[in-house]
PDB file of N, H, CA, C and O in Angstrom:
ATOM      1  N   UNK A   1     210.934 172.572 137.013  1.00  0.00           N
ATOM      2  CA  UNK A   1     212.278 172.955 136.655  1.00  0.00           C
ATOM      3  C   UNK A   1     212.447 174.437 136.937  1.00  0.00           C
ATOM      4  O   UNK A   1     211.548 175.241 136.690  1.00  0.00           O
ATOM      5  N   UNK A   2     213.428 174.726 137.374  1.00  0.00           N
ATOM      6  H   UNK A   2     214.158 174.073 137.574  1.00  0.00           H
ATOM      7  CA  UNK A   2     213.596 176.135 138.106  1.00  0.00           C
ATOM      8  C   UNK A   2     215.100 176.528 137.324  1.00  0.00           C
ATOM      9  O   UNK A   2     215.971 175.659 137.307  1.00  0.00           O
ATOM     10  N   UNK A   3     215.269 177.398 136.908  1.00  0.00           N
ATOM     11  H   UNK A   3     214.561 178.104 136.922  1.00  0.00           H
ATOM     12  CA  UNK A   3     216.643 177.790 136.188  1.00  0.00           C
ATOM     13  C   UNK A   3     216.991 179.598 136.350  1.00  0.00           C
ATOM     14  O   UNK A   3     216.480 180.544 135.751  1.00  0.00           O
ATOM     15  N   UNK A   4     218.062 179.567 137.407  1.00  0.00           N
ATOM     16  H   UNK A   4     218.478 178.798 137.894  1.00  0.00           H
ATOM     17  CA  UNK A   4     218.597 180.544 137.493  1.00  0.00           C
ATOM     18  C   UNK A   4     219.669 181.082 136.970  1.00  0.00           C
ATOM     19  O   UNK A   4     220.705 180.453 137.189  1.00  0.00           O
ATOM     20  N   UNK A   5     219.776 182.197 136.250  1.00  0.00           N
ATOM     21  H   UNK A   5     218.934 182.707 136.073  1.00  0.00           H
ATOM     22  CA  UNK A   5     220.517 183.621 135.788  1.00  0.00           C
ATOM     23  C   UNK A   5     221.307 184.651 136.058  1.00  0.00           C
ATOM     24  O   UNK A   5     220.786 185.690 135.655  1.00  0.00           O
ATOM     25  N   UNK A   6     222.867 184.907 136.824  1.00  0.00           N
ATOM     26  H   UNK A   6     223.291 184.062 137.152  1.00  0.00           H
ATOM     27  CA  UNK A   6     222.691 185.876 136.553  1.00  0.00           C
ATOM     28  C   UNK A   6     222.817 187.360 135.822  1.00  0.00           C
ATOM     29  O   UNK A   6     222.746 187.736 134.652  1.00  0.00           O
ATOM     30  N   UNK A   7     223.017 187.953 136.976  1.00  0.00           N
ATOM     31  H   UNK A   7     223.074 187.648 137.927  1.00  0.00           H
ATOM     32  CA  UNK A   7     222.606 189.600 136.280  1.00  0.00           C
ATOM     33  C   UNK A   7     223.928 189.099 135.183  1.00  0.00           C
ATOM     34  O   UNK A   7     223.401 189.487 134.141  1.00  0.00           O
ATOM     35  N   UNK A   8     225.240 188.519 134.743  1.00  0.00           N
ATOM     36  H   UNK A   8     225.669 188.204 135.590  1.00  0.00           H
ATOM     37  CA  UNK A   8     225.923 188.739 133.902  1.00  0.00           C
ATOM     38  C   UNK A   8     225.570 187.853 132.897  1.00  0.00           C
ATOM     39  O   UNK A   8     225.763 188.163 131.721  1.00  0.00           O
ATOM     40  N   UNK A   9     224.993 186.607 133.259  1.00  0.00           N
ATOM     41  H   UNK A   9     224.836 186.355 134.214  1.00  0.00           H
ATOM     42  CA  UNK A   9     224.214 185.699 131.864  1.00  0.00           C
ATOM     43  C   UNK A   9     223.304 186.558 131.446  1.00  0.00           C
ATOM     44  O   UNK A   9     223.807 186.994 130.411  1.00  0.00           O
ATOM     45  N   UNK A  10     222.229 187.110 131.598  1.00  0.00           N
ATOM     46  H   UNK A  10     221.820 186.756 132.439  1.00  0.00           H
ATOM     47  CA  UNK A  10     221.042 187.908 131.587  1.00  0.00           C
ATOM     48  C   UNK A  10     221.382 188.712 130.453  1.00  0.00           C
ATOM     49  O   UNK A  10     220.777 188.868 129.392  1.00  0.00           O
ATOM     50  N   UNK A  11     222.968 189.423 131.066  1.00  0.00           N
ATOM     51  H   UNK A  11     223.459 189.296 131.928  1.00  0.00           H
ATOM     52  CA  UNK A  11     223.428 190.447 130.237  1.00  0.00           C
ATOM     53  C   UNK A  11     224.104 190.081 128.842  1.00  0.00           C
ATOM     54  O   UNK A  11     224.184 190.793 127.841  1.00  0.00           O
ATOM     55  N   UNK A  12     224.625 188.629 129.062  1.00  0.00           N
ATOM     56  H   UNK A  12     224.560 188.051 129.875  1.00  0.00           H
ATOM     57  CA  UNK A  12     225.324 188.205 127.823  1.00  0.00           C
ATOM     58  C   UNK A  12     224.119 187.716 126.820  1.00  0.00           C
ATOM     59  O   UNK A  12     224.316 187.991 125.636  1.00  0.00           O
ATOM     60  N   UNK A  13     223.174 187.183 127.062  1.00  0.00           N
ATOM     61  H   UNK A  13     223.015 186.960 128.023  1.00  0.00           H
ATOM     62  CA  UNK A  13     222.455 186.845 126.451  1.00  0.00           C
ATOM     63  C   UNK A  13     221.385 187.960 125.791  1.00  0.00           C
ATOM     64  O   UNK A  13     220.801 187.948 124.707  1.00  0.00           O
ATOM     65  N   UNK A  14     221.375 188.685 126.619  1.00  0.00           N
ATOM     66  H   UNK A  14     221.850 188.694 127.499  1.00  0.00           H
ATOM     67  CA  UNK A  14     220.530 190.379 125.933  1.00  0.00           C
ATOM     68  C   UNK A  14     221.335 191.328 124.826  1.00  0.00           C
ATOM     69  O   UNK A  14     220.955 192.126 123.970  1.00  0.00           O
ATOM     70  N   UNK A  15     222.911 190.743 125.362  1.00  0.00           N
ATOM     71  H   UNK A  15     223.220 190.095 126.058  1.00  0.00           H
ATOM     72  CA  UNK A  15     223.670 191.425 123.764  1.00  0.00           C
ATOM     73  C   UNK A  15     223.707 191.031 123.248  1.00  0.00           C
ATOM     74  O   UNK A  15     223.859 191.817 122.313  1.00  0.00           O
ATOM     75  N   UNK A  16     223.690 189.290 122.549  1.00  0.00           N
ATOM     76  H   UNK A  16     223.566 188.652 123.309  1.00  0.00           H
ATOM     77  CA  UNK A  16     223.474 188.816 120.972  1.00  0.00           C
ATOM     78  C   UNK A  16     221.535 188.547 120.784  1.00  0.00           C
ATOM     79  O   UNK A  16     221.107 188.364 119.644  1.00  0.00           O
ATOM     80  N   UNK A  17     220.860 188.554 121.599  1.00  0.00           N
ATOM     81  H   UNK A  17     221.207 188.703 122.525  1.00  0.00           H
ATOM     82  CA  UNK A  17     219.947 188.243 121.563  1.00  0.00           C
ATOM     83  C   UNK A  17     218.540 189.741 122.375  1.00  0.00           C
ATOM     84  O   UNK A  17     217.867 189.805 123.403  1.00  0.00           O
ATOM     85  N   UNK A  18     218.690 190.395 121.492  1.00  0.00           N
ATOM     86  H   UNK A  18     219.237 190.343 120.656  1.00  0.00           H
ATOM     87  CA  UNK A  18     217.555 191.661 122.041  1.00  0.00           C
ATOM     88  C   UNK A  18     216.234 191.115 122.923  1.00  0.00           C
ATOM     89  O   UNK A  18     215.972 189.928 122.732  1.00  0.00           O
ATOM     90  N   UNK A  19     215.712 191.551 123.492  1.00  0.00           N
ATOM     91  H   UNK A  19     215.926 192.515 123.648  1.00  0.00           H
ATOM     92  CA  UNK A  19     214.532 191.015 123.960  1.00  0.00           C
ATOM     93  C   UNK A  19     213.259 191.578 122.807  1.00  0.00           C
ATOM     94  O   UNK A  19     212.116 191.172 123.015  1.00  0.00           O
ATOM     95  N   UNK A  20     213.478 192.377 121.787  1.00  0.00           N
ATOM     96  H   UNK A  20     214.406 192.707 121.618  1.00  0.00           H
ATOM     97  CA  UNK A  20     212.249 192.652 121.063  1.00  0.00           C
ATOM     98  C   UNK A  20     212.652 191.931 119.450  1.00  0.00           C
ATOM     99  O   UNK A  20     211.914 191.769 118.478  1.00  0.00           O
ATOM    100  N   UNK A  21     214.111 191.594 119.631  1.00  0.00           N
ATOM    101  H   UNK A  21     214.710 191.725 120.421  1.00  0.00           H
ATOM    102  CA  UNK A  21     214.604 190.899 118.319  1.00  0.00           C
ATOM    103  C   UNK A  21     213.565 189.950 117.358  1.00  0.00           C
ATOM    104  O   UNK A  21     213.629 189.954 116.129  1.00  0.00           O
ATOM    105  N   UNK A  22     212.972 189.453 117.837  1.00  0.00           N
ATOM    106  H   UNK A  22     212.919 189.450 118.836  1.00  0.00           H
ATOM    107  CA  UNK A  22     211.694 188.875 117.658  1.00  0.00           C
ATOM    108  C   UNK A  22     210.671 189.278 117.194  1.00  0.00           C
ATOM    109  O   UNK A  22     210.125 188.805 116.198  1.00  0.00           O
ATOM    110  N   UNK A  23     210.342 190.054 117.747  1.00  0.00           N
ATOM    111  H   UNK A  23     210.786 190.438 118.557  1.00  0.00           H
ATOM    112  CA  UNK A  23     209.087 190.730 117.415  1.00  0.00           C
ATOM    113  C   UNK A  23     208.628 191.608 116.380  1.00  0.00           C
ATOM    114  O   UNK A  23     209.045 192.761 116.264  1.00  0.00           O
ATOM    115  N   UNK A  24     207.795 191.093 115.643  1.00  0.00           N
ATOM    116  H   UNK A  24     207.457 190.157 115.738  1.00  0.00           H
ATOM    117  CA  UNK A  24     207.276 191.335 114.488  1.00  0.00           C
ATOM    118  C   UNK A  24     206.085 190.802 113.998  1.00  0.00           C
ATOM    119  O   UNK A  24     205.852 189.656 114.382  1.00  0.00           O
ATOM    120  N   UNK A  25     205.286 191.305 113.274  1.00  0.00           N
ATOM    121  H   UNK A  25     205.475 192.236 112.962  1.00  0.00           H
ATOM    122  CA  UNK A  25     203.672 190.386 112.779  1.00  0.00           C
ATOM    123  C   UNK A  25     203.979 189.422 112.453  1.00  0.00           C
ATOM    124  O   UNK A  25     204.977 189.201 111.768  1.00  0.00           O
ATOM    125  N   UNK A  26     203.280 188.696 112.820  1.00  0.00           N
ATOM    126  H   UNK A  26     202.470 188.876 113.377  1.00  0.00           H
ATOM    127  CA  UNK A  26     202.904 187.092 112.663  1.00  0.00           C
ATOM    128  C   UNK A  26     202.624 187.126 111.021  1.00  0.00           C
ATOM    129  O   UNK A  26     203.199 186.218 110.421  1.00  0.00           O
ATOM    130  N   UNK A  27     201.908 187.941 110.282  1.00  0.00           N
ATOM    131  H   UNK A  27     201.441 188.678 110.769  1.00  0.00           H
ATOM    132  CA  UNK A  27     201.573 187.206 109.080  1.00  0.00           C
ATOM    133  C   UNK A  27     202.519 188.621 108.059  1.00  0.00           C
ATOM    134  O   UNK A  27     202.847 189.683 108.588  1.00  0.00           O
ATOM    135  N   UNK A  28     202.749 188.342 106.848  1.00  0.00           N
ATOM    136  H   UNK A  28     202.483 187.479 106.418  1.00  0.00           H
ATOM    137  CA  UNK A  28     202.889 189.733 106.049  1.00  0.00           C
ATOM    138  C   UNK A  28     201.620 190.299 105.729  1.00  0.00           C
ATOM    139  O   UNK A  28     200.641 189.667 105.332  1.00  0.00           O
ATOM    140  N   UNK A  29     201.725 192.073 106.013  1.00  0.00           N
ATOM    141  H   UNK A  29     202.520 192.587 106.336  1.00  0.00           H
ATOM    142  CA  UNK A  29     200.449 192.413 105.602  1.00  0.00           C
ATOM    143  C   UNK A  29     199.715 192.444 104.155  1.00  0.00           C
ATOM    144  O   UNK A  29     198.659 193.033 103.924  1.00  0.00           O
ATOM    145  N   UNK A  30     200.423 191.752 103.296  1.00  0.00           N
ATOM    146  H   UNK A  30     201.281 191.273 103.484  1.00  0.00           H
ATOM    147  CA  UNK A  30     199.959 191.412 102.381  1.00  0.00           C
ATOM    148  C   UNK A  30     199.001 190.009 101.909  1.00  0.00           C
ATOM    149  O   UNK A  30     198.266 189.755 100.954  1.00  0.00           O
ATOM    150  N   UNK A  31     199.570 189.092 103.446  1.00  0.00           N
ATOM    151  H   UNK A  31     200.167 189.299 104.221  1.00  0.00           H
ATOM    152  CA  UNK A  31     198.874 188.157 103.584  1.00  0.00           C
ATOM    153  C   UNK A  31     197.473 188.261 104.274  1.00  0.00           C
ATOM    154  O   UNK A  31     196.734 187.277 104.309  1.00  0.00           O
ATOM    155  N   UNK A  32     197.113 189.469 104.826  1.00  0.00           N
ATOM    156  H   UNK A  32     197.713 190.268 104.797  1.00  0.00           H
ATOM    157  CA  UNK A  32     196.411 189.589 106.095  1.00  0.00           C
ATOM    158  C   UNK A  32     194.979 189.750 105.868  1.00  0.00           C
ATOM    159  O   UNK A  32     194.020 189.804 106.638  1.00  0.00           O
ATOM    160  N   UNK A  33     195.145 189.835 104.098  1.00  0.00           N
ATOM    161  H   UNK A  33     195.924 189.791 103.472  1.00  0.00           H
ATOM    162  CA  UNK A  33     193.362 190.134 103.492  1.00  0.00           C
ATOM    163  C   UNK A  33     192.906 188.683 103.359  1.00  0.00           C
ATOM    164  O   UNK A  33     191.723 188.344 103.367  1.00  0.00           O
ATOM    165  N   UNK A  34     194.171 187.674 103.208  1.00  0.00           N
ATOM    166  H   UNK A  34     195.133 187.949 103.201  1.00  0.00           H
ATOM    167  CA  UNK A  34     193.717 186.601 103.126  1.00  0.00           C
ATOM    168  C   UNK A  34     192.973 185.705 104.355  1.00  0.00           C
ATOM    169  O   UNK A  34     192.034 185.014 103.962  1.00  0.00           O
ATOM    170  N   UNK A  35     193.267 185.644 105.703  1.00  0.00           N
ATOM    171  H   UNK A  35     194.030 186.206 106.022  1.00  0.00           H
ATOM    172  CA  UNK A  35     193.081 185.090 106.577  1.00  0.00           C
ATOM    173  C   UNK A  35     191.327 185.673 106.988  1.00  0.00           C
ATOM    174  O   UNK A  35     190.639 186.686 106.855  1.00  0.00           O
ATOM    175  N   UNK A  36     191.231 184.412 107.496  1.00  0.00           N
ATOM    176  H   UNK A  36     191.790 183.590 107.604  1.00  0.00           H
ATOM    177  CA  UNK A  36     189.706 184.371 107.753  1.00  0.00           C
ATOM    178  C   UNK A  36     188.487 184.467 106.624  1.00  0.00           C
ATOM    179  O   UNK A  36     187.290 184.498 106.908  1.00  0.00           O
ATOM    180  N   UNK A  37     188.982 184.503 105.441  1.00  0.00           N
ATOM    181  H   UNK A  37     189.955 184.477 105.211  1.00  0.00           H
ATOM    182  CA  UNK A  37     188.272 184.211 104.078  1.00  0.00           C
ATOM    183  C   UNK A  37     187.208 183.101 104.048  1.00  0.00           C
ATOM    184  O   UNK A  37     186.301 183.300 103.240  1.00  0.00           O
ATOM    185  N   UNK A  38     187.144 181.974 104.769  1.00  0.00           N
ATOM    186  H   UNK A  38     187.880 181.812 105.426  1.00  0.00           H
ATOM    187  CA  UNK A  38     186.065 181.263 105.209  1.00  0.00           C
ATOM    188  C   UNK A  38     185.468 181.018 106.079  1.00  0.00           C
ATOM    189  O   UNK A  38     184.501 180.263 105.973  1.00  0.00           O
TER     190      UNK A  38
END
């Protein structure tokens, strides 16, 4: 499957949707003493 974009979808979709909007730790660091405990 091949799905092309362009430069003005690209752009509409980068203003409600950030490309780093996402990004954030996976766990809270309050959770992080917990993991791997066994």
């Amino acid at each position: 499957m091949t799905l092309a974009l362009s430069p003005q979808e690209l752009a509409a979709i980068e203003a409600v949707f950030p490309h780093d909007a996402a990004a954030n730790l996976r766990y809270w660091p309050e959770m992080m003493s917990t993991l791997n405990r066994y």
